[in-house]
C-alpha positions as CSV (number, residue, x, y, z in Angstrom):
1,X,0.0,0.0,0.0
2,X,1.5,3.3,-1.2
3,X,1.4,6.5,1.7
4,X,1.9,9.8,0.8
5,X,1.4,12.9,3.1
6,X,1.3,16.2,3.1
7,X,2.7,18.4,5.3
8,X,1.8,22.0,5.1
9,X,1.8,22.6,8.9
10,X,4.5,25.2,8.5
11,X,4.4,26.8,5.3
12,X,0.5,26.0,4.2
13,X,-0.3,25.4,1.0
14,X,-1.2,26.4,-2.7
15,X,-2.2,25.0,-6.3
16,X,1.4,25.8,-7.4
17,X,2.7,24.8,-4.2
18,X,1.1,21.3,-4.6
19,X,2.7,21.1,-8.3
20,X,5.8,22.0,-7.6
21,X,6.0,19.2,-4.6
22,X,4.8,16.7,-6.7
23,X,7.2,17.4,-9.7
24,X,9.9,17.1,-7.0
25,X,8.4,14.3,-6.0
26,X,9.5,12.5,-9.4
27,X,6.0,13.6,-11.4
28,X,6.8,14.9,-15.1
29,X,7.3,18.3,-15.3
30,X,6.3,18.0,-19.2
31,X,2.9,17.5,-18.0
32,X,2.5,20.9,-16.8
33,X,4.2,22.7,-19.9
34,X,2.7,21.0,-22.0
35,X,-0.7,21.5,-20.2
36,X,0.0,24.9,-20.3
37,X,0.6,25.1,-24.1
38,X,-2.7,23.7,-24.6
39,X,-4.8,26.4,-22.3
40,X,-3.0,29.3,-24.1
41,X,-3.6,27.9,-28.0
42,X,-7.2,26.7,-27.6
43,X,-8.7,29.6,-24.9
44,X,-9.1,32.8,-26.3
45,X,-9.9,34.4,-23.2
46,X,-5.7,34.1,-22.8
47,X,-3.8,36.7,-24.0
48,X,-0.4,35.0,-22.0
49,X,0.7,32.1,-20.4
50,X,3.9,31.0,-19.3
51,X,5.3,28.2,-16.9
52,X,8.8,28.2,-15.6
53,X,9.9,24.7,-13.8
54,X,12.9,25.3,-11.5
55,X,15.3,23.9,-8.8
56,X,15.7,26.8,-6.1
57,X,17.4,27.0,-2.8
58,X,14.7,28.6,-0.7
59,X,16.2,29.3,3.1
60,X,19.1,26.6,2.7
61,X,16.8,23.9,1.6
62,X,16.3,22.6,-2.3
63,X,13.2,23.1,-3.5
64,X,11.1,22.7,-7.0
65,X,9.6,26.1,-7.9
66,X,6.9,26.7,-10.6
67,X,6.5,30.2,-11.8
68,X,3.4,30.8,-13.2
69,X,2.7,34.0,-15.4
70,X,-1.0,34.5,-17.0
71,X,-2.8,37.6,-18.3
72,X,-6.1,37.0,-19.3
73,X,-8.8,38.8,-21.2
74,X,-11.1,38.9,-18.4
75,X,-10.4,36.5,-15.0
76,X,-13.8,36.4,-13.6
77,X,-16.1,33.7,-14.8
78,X,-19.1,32.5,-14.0
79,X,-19.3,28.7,-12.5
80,X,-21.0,27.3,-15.4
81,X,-18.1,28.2,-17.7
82,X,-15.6,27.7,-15.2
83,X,-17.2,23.6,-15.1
84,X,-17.0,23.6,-19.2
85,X,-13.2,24.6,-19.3
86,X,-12.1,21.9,-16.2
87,X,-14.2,19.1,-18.3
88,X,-13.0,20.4,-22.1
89,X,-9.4,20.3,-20.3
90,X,-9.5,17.4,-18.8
91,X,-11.1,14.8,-21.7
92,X,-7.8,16.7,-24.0
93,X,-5.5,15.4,-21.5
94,X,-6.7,11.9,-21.8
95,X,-7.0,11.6,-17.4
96,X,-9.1,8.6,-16.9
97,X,-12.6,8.9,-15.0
98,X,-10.5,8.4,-11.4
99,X,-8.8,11.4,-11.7
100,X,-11.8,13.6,-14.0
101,X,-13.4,12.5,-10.6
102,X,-11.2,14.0,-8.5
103,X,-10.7,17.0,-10.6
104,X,-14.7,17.6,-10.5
105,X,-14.5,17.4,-6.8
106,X,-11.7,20.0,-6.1
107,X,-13.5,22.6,-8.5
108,X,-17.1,21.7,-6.8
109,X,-15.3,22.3,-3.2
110,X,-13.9,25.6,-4.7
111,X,-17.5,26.6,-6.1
112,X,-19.9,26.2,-3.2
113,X,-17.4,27.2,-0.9
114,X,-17.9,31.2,-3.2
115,X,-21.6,30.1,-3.1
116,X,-21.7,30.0,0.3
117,X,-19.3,33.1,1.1
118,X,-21.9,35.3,-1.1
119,X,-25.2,33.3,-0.3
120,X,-25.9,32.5,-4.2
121,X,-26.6,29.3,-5.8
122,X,-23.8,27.5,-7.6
123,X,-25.0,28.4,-11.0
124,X,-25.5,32.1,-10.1
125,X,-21.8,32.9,-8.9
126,X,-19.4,34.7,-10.7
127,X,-15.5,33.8,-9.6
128,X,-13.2,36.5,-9.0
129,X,-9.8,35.0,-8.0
130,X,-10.4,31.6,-8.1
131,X,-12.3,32.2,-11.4
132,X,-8.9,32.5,-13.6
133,X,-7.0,29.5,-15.8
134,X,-4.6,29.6,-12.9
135,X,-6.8,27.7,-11.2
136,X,-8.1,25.0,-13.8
137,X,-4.3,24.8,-14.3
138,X,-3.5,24.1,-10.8
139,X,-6.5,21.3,-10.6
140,X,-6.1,19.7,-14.1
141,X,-2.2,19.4,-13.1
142,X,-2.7,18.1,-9.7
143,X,-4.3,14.9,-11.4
144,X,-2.5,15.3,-14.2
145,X,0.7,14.2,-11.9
146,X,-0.8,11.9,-9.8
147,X,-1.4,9.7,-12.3
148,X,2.1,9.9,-13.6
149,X,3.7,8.8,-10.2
150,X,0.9,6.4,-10.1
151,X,-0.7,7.3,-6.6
152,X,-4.2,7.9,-7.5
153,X,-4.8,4.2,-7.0
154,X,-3.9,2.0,-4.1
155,X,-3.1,4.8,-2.2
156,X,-3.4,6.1,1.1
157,X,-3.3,10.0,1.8
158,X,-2.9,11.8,4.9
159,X,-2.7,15.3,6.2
160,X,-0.8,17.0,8.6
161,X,-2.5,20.2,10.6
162,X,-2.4,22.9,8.3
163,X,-0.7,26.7,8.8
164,X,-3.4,29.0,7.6
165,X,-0.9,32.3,8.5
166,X,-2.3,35.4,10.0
167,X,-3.0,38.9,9.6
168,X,-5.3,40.3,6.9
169,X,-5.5,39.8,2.9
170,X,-6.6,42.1,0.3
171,X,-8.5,40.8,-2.6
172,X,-11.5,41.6,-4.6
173,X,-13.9,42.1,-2.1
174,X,-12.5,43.9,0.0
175,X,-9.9,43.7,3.2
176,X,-10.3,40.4,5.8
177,X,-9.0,38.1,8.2
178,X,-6.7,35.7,7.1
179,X,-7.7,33.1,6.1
180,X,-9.9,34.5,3.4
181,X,-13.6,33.7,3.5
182,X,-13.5,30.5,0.6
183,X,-10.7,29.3,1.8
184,X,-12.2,29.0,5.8
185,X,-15.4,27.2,4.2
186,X,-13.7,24.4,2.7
187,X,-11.6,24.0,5.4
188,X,-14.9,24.2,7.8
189,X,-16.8,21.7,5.5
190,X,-13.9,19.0,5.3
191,X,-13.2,19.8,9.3
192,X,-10.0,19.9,8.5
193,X,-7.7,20.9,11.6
194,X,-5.8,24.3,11.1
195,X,-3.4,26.4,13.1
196,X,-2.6,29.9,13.0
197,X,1.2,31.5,11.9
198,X,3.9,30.8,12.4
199,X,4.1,34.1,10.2
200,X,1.5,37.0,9.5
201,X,0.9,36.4,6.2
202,X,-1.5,34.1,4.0
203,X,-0.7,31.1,3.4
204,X,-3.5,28.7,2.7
205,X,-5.2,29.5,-0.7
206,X,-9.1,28.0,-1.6
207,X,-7.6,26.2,-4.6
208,X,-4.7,24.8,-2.2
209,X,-7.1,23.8,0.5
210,X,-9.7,22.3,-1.8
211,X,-6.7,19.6,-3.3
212,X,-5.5,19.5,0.0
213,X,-9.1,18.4,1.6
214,X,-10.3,16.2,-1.6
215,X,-7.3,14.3,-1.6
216,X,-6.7,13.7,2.0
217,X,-8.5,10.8,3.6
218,X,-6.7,10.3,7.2
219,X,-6.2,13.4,9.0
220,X,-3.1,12.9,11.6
221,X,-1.1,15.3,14.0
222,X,1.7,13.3,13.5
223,X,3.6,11.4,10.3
224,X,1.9,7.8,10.0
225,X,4.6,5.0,10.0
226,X,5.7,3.6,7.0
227,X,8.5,3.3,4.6
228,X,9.9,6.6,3.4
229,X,10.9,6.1,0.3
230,X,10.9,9.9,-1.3
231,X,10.4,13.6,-0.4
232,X,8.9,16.4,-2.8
233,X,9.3,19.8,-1.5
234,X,7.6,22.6,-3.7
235,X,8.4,26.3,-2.7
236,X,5.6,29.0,-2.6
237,X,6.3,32.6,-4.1
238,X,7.1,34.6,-0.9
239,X,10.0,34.4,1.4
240,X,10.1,34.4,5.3
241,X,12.7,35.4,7.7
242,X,11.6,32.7,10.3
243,X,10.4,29.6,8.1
244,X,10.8,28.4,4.8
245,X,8.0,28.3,2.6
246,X,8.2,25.2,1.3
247,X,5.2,22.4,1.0
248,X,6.7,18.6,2.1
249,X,5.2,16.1,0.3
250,X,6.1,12.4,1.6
251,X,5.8,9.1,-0.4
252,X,6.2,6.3,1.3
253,X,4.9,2.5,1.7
254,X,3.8,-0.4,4.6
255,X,3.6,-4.1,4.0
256,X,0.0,-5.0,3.5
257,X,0.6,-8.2,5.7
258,X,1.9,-7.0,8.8
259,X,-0.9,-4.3,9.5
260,X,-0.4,-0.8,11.0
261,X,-0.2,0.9,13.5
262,X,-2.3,4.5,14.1
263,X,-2.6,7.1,16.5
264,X,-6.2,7.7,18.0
265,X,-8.0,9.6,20.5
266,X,-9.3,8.2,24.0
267,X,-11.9,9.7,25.8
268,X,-13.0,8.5,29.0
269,X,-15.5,10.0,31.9
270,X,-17.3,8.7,34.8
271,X,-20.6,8.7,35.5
272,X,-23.0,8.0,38.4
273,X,-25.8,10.1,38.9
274,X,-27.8,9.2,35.5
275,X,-30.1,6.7,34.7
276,X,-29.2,3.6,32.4
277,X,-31.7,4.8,29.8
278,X,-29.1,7.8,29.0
279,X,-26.6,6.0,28.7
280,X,-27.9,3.7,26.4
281,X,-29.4,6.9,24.0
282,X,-25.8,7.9,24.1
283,X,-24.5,4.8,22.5
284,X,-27.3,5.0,19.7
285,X,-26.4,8.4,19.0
286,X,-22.8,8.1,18.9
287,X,-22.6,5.0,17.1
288,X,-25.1,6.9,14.5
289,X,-23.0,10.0,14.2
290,X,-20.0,8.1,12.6
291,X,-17.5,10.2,14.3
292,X,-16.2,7.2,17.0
293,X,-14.4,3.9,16.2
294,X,-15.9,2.6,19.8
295,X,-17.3,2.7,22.6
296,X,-17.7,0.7,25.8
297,X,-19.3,1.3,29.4
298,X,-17.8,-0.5,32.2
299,X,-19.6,-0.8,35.5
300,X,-17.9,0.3,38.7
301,X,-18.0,1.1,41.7
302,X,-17.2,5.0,42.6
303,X,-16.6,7.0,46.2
304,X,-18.8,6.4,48.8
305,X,-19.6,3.2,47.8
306,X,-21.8,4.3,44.7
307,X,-22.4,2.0,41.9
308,X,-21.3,4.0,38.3
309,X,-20.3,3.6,35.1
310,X,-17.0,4.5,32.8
311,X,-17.4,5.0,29.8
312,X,-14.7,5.1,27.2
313,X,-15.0,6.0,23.5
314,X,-12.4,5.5,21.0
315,X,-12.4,7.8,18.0
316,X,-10.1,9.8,15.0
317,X,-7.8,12.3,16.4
318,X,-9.5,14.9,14.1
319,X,-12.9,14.1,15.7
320,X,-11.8,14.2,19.0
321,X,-13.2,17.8,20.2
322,X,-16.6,17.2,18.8
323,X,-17.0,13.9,20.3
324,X,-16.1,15.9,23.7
325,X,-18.7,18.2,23.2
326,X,-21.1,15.6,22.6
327,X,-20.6,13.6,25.2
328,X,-20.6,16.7,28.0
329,X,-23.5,17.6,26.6
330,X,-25.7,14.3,26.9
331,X,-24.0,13.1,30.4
332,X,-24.1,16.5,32.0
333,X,-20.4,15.0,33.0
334,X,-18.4,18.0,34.7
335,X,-15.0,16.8,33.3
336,X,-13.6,14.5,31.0
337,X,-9.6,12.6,30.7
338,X,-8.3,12.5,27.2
339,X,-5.3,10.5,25.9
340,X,-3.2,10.1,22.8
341,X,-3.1,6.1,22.2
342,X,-1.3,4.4,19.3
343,X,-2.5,0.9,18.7
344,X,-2.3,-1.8,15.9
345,X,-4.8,-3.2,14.1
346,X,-5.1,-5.8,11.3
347,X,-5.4,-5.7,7.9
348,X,-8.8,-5.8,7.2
349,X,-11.5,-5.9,3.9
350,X,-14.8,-6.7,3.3
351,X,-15.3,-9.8,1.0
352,X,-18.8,-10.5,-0.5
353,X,-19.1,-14.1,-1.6
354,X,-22.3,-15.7,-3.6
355,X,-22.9,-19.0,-1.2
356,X,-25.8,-21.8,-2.1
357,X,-27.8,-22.5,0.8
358,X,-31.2,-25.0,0.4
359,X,-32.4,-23.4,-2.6
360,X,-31.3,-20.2,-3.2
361,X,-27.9,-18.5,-3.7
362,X,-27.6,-15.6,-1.2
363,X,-24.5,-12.8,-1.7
364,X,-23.1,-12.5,1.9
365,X,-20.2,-9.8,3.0
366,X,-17.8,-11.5,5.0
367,X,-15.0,-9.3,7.1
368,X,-11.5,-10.6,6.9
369,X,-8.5,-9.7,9.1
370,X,-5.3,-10.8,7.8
371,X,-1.4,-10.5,9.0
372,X,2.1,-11.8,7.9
373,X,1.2,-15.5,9.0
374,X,-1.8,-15.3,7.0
375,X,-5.7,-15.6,7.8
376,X,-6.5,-14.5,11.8
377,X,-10.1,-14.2,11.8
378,X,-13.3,-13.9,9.2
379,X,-17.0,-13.1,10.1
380,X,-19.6,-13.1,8.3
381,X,-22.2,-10.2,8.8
382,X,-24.7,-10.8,11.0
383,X,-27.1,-8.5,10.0
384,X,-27.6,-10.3,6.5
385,X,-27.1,-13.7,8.0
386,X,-30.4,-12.8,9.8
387,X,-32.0,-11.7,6.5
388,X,-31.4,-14.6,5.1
389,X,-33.0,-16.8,8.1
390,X,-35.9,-14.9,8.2
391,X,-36.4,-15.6,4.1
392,X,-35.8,-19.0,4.7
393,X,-37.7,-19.4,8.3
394,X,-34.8,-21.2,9.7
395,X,-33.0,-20.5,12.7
396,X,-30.1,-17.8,12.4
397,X,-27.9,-19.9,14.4
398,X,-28.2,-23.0,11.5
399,X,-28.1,-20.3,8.4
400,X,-24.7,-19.2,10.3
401,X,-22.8,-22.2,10.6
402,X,-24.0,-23.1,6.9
403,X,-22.5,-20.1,6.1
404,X,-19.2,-20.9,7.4
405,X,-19.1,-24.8,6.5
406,X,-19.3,-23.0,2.9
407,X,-16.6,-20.2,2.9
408,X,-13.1,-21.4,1.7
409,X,-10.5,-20.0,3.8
410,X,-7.8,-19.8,1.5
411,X,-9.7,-18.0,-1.0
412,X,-10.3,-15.5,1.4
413,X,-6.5,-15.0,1.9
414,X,-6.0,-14.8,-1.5
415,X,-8.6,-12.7,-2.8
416,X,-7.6,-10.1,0.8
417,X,-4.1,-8.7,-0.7
């Protein structure tokens, strides 16, 4: 399984930012020229464009740097032409429907990010900034490059806390806070975890945070373990005394057999002054929120002899302060103890498997866990074993064990990696 991760917790991060990592990762820089090329000769609405790919030494560190220079006609564009360019673009570079996907998605995060901003529907908007050819550039070569260094598929992508800078910006609209107002929507909307500085300047742009947040699955305070095999580090346009401006981006790999290991949030807090009925509403509605990996309540008994509960939920790092909330909320607890854990788990994948059972062929998803040594443990799901005991009015306990008389283990194994 391929890692890669991106770390703009220092300098932040930018569409040319993200190129220029990723052609320093190893990605073709001939994708971009010649992308470029083909914006200028077949959009009108172009008077100029120019790309210049360099190696630079930005604060004592070597870095790729991609100097972009466009003059355009007229940069503002309404979304519905903005959406014809990105597809036109992308079926002339040949991108297969993965990454015409992933395009789609970055320019959709950009668009009702604005929509939002200036309370308009999609189609109504007109882009200022994020409107010009500098941005179908930066999205159309973001995908453009993944698919060259081949990390589109089989890949696992995490994100480091981003620096979103400080002080104020100046754009169309007017003066604001850093971030600007798109660029703190996406970020809201993906709940993407962001820090302020280290320098009073902007560093987080919507086209940057929208590949950064479409991208990203696994949000982590830390870099994930794994086997670093290269490092792409793409230089933005302005320098600081204090930190370089440079986007890391990490490629790496693990072993698919030996699982991994992951760092996650406990939460823990003890109760006992409310009734069982509470707690058991709290399970339901964590459980349906999505935000938790688990949760478990542990009798006990507390001071003075009182008979309580502890209970302990398990959940993303990312999630950790909304699950917090939640959980004061609901208990009325007055404190809670949180902990960093790391723990290992197990390969795992969902297998579904057609099996013959009296009559009928049933499709069953069966959940596989798998190591170095090979199969560990596989479990059919229970909820369609019952389905298919109440179709066939026999008892779930025989359906079950028919089930697994049925499943061949080594085709499991083999069909898991």
């Amino acid at each position: 399984m391929k890692i890669i991760v991106i770390d703009g917790s220092i300098c932040g991060i930018s569409g040319d930012m993200v190129l220029s990592a990723l052609i320093d990762l190893g990605g073709d820089k001939e994708k971009i020229s010649n992308l470029a090329n083909y914006l200028k000769e077949n959009f009108d609405e172009i008077k100029d464009l120019s790309v210049e790919i360099k190696k630079i030494n930005k604060s004592g560190i070597n870095s790729t740097f991609l100097e972009i220079e466009i003059e355009e006609i007229n940069s503002y564009r309404g979304s519905e032409k903005l959406i014809n360019i990105l597809d036109e673009t992308l079926e002339a570079q040949g991108v297969s429907d993965k990454s015409k996907e992933l395009a789609r998605k970055i320019l959709k995060k950009i668009l009702k990010a604005e929509s939002a901003v200036h309370n308009e529907i999609i189609n109504n908007i007109h882009l200022h900034e994020t409107g010009s050819f500098d941005t179908i550039l930066d999205i159309v070569g973001t995908v453009l490059l993944c698919e060259d260094l081949d990390i589109i598929e089989d890949t696992t992508w995490f994100g480091l806390p981003l620096a979103v800078g400080g002080g104020t910006i100046n754009f169309s609209h007017g003066t604001f806070s850093v971030p600007a107002p798109a660029t703190m929507n996406i970020l809201k909307n993906a709940n993407y975890k962001i820090r302020g500085g280290p320098v009073n300047e902007e560093l987080a742009t919507p086209t940057g945070v929208a590949i950064l947040t479409t991208l990203v699955e696994k949000q982590s305070d830390f870099i994930p373990e794994m086997n670093l095999k290269r490092i792409g580090r793409g230089s933005g346009v302005k320098n600081f005394d204090s930190v370089a401006n440079i986007l890391r981006i990490l490629y790496g790999d693990s072993n698919k057999k030996v699982g991994k290991w992951e760092y996650i949030s406990q939460i823990e807090t003890n109760i006992d002054d409310i009734p069982g009925e509470i707690i058991g509403n709290l399970i339901d509605k964590m459980e349906i929120s999505g935000k938790i990996k688990d949760i478990n309540v542990i009798s006990n008994i507390t001071k003075k002899n009182r008979p309580g509960y502890i209970i302990k939920i398990l959940s993303d790092i990312s999630n950790e302060k909304e699950n917090i909330d939640f959980l004061i909320r609901e208990t009325g607890t007055l404190g809670v103890r949180v902990s960093r854990i790391r723990r290992k788990i197990l390969n795992r994948k969902i297998i579904k498997k057609k099996i013959k059972i009296s009559d009928g062929t049933f499709e069953i998803s069966i959940k596989v866990a798998w190591d170095k040594s090979g199969l560990i443990n596989y479990k059919p799901e229970f909820d369609e074993v019952k389905k298919i005991a109440e179709k066939l009015q026999l008892p779930t306990r025989v359906i079950l064990k028919k089930i697994i008389s049925r499943i061949d283990e080594n085709d499991l194994l083999q069909n898991s990696g």
